[in-house]
C-alpha positions as CSV (number, residue, x, y, z in Angstrom):
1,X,-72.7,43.9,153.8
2,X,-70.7,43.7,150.9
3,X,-68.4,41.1,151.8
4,X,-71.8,39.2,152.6
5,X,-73.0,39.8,149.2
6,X,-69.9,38.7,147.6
7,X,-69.6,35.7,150.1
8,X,-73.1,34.0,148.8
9,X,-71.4,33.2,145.4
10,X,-74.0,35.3,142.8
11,X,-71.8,37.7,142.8
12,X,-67.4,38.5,141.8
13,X,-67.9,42.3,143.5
14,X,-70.3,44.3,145.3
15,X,-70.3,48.0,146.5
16,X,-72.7,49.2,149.1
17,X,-72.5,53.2,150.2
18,X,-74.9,55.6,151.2
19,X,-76.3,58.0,148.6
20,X,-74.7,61.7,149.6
21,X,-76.7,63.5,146.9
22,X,-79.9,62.1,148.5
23,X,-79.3,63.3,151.7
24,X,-77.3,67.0,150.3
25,X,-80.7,67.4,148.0
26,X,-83.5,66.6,151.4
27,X,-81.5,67.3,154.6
28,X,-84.7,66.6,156.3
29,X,-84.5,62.8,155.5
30,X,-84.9,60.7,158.5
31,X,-83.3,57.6,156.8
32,X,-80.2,57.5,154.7
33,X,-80.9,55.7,151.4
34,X,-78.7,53.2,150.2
35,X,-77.0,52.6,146.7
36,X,-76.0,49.2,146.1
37,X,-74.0,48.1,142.8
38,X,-73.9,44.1,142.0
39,X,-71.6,42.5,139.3
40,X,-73.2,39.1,138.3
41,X,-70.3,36.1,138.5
42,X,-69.8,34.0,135.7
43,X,-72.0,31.0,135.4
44,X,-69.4,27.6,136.3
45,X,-72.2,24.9,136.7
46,X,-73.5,22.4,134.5
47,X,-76.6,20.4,135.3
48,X,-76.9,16.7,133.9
49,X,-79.8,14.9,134.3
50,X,-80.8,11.4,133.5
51,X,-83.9,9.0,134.4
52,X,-85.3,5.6,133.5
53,X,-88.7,4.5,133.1
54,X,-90.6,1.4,133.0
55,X,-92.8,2.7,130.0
56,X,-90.5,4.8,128.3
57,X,-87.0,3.2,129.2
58,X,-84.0,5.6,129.4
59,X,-84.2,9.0,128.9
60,X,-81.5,12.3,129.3
């Protein structure tokens, strides 16, 4: 899962493990939860947008 995470391009790292105290505090739980930690990757794009009209000529 993390390599999937990282893969999609949002993110530069991603760490994905279950949560131990969760399961130490409620042994009882039928489901392990899940603790997921996401650094956001630093923006690279530039959008550029330009258009002409026949009423108000160019525009950008």
């Amino acid at each position: 899962m993390q390599s999937r995470l990282t893969s999609v391009g949002y993110f530069s790292s991603a760490t994905v493990a279950p949560d131990v105290e969760a399961v130490e505090r409620d042994p009882a739980l039928s489901e392990v939860p899940v603790l997921v930690e996401l650094r956001e990757m630093q923006s690279r794009r530039v959008a550029l947008g330009a258009g002409f009209s026949t009423d108000h000529g160019p525009w950008a």
